[in-house]
C-alpha distance (Angstrom), angle and dihedral (degrees) to the residues before:
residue distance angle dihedral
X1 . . .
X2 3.80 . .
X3 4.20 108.4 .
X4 3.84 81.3 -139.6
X5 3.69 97.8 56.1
X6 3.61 121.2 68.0
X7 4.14 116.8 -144.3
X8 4.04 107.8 -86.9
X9 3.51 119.6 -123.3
X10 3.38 134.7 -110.0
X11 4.07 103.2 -104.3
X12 3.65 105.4 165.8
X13 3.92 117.7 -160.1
X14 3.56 120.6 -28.4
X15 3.60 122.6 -125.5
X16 4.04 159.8 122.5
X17 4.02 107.5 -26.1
X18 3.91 106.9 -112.6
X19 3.52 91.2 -129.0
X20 4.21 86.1 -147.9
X21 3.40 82.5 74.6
X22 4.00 105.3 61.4
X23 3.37 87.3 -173.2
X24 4.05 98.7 114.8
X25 3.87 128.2 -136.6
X26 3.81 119.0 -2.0
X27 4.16 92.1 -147.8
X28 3.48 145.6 -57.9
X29 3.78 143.4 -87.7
X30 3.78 119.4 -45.1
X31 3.79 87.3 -124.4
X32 3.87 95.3 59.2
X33 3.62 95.2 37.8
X34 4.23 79.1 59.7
X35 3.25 83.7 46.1
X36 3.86 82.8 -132.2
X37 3.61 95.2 133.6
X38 4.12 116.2 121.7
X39 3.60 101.5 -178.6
X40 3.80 129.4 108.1
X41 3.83 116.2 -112.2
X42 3.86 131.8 -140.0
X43 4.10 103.1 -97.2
X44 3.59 115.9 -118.0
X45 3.09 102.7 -178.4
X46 4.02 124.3 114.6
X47 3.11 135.7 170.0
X48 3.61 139.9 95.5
X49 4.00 94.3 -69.6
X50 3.53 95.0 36.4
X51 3.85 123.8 130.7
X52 3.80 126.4 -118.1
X53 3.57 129.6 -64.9
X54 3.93 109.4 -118.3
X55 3.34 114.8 -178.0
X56 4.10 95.3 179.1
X57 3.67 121.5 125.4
X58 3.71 115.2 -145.2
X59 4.24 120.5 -179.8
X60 3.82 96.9 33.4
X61 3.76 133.7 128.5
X62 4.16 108.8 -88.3
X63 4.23 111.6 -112.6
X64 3.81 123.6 -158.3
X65 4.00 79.3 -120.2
X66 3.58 110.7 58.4
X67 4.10 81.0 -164.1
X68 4.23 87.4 63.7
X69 4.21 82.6 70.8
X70 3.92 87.4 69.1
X71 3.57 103.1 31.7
X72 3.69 109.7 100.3
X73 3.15 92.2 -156.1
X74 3.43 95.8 57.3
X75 3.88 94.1 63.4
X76 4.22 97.5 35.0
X77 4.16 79.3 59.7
X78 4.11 84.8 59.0
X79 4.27 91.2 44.2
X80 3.88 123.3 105.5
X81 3.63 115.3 -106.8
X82 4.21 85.9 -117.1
X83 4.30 88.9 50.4
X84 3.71 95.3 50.6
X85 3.95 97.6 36.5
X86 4.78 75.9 54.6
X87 3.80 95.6 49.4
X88 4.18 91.2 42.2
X89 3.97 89.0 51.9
X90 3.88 89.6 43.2
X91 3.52 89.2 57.9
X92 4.12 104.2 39.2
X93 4.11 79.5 56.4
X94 3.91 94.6 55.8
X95 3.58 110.1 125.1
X96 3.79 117.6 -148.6
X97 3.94 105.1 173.1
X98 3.73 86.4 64.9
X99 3.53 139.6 78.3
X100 3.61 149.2 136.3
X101 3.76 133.2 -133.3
X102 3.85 123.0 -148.9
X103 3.95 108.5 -153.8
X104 3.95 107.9 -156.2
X105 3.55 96.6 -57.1
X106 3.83 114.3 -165.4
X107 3.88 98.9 -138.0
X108 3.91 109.2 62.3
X109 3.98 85.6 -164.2
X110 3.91 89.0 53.8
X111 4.23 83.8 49.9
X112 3.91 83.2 48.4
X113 3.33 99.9 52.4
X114 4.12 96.6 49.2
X115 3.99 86.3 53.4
X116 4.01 97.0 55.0
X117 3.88 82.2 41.7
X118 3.71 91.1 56.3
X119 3.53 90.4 36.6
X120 3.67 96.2 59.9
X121 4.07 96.1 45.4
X122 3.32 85.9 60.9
X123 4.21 108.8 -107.0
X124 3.69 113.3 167.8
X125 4.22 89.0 -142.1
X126 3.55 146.0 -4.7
X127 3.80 133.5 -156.3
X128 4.11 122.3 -125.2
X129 3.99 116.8 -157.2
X130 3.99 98.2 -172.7
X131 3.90 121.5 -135.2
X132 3.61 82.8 -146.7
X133 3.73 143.8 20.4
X134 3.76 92.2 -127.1
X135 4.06 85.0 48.4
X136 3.89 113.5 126.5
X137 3.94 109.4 -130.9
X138 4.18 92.9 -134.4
X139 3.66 125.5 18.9
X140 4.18 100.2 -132.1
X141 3.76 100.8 -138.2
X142 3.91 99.3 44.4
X143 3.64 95.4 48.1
X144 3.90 94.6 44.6
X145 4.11 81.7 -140.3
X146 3.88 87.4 -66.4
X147 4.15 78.9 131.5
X148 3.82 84.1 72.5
X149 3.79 101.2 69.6
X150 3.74 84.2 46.8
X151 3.81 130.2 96.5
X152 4.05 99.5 -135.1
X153 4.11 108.5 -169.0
X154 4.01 113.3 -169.5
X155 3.42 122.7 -139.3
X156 3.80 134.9 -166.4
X157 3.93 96.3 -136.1
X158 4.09 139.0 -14.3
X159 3.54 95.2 -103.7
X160 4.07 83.6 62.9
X161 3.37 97.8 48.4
X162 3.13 92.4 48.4
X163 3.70 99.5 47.2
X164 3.92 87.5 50.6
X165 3.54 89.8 52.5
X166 3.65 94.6 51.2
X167 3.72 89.6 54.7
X168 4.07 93.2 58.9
X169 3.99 91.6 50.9
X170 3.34 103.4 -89.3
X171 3.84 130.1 137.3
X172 3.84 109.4 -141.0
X173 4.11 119.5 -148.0
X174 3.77 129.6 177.5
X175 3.52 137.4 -161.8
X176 3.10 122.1 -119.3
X177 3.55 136.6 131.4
X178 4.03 108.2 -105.3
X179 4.33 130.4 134.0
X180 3.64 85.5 -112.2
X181 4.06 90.5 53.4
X182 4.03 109.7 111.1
X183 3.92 133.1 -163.5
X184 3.28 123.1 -58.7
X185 3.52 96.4 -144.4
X186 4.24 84.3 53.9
X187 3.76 83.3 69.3
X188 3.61 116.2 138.1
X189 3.84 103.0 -105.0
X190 3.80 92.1 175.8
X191 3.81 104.5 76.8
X192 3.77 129.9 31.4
X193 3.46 113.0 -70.8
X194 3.93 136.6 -173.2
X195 3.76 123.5 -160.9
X196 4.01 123.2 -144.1
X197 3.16 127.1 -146.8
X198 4.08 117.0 -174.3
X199 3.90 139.3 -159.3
X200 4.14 110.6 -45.3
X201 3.26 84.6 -126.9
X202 4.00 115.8 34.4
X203 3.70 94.6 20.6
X204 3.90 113.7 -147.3
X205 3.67 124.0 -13.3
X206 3.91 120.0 -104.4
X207 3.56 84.5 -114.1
X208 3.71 95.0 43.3
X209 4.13 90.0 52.2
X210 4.30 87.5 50.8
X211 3.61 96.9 60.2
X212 3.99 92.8 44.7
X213 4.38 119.9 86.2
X214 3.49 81.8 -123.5
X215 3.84 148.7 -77.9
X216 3.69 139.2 -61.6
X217 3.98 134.2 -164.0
X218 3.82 130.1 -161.8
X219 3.86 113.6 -120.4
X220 3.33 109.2 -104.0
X221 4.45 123.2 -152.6
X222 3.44 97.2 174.8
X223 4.24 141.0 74.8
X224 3.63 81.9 -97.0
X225 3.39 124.0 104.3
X226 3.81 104.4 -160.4
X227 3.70 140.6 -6.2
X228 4.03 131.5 -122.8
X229 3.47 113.3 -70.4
X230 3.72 93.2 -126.5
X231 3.97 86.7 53.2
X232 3.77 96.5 41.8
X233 3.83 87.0 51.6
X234 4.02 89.3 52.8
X235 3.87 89.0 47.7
X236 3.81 90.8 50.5
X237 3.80 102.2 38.2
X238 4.02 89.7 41.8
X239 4.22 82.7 53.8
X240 3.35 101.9 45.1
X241 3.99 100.5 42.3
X242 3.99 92.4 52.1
X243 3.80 81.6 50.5
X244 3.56 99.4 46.2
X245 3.89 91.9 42.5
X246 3.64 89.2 57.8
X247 3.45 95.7 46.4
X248 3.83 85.7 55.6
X249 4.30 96.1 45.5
X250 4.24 82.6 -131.3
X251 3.18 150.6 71.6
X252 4.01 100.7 -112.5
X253 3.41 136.1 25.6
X254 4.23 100.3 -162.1
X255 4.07 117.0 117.3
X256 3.36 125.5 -108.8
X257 3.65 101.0 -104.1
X258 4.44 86.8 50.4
X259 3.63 83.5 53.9
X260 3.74 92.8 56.0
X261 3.35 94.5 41.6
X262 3.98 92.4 46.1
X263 4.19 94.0 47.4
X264 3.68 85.2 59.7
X265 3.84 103.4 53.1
X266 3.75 88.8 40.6
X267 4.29 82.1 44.2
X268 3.86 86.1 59.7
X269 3.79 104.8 35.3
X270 3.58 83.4 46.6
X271 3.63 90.8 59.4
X272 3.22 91.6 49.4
X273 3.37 110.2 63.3
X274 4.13 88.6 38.0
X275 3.72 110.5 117.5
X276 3.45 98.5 -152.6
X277 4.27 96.9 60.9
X278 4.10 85.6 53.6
X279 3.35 115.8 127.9
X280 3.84 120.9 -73.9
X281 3.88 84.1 6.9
C-alpha cells in the first residue's frame, strides 16, 4: 500500500437518500474518494482570512457559449437520471439549524474528521476557529474532500463564533466536562442549535464557555473518562440531527430558494470533479 494513500472506504452503491433514514449522504464520487480528481472546486470558504472566490473551470469539455461552462443548468442537462435524482436528495436533507464549531483544535486530522462527519449528516455549514494561523481548515485525506460541499466560516476565537451565532438564532452548547454539564441527548432539538467543541487539550476558553447556553457531556459506562473529540462530536451531531429531523417531520430544513441556489453549486462542483466532462473526454 502506497504511504501516501490512505485505505479507501467501503462506499457501497450510490443512490437516492431513503429519507427514513435521516442520516444524509452515504459518500461521494469514486473519483474523489481516489482522490483522483484534478479539477478546481467552488471555494467555500468565508471568513475574514479566507482565500478568493474563483469561479473558473479548468479541464472541461469546450461549448460554443463560453457562458454554458457556468450555467448549471447547462451541465445538470448532461447528468444521469440516477446522479441528479443523488445531488436533489443531498440537498432536500441539508440541515440549516445545525452546526458545529471547531475551537483551535490541536490535531488538524481530528478537525478533519468532525467536518466529513458533519458533512455526511447532512449540515449545511460548519465554523473553524484555527489553533494556528498557519492551520489548514480541512485535512484532504481524512475528510475524503467531504469539506468541499461544506460552507466552512473562520473565526478569530469561540467566544466570536459563538456570539455570531447567537445573533442568527442559534443556541450555542459546548462540551465540556463540568457539574453543571447536562445530557446530550436532553439537547434542545426544537430551535437551531450549534455544538462546540474546544482545544483537545484545554477544552474551551473561559470566555468561550460565557458566551455559550451552556454545556453538555456524553454519558460515560466505562473507566474512561471521556472520548476523542472527533468521536464525541460524531456521537453528539449524530444525536442531535436525528432529533432535530424529527422535530422537523423531514429530512431538511433549507428554503426553497437555498435549495436552488445550493443544487447549482453542488451542479458545478459536481461537474467538476466528473471524469467523464474532462477535457478531450
Amino acid at each position: 500500500m502506497s504511504p501516501r494513500r490512505p485505505p479507501r472506504p467501503w462506499v457501497g452503491s450510490a443512490g437516492p437518500i431513503d429519507p427514513a433514514e435521516l442520516l444524509g449522504p452515504r459518500g461521494l464520487t469514486e473519483e474523489v474518494l481516489r482522490g483522483e480528481d484534478e479539477f478546481s472546486e467552488p471555494s467555500t470558504y468565508r471568513g475574514s482570512s479566507a482565500p478568493p472566490r474563483s469561479d473558473h473551470i479548468k479541464g472541461v469539455r469546450q461549448s460554443s457559449a463560453r457562458d454554458d461552462l457556468r450555467d448549471p443548468d447547462f451541465y445538470w442537462s448532461l447528468f444521469t437520471p440516477e446522479r441528479r435524482a443523488r445531488i436533489q436528495s443531498v440537498v432536500d436533507a441539508r440541515l440549516g439549524s445545525v452546526t458545529v464549531v471547531l475551537d483551535r483544535l490541536v490535531d488538524p486530522h481530528n478537525a478533519a474528521a468532525i467536518l466529513r462527519t458533519a458533512e455526511g449528516l447532512g449540515l449545511a455549514s460548519s465554523h473553524v476557529v484555527p489553533h494556528d494561523a498557519a492551520d489548514g481548515i480541512a485535512h484532504r485525506r481524512v475528510t475524503q474532500d467531504a469539506h468541499k460541499w461544506l460552507d466552512i466560516e473562520q473565526h478569530e476565537s469561540g467566544a466570536q463564533a459563538a456570539a455570531r451565532l447567537r445573533e442568527r438564532g442559534f443556541q450555542v452548547w459546548a462540551g465540556h466536562l463540568d457539574a453543571r454539564a447536562g445530557r446530550v441527548d436532553d439537547l434542545p432539538a426544537d430551535r437551531p442549535v450549534a455544538l462546540l467543541f474546544g482545544n483537545e487539550h484545554e477544552g474551551p476558553a473561559a470566555e468561550t464557555l460565557r458566551a455559550c447556553a451552556g454545556t453538555f457531556r456524553i454519558p460515560m459506562a466505562g473507566f474512561s473518562q471521556s472520548l476523542n473529540v472527533s468521536v464525541a462530536a460524531g456521537i453528539a451531531l449524530a444525536s442531535l440531527t436525528q432529533r432535530r429531523r424529527a422535530h422537523l417531520g423531514g429530512p431538511g430544513d433549507l428554503s426553497q430558494e437555498a435549495r436552488v441556489e445550493l443544487r447549482n453549486r453542488f451542479t458545478l462542483l459536481a461537474a467538476r470533479l466528473a471524469r467523464r466532462v474532462k477535457s478531450g473526454g
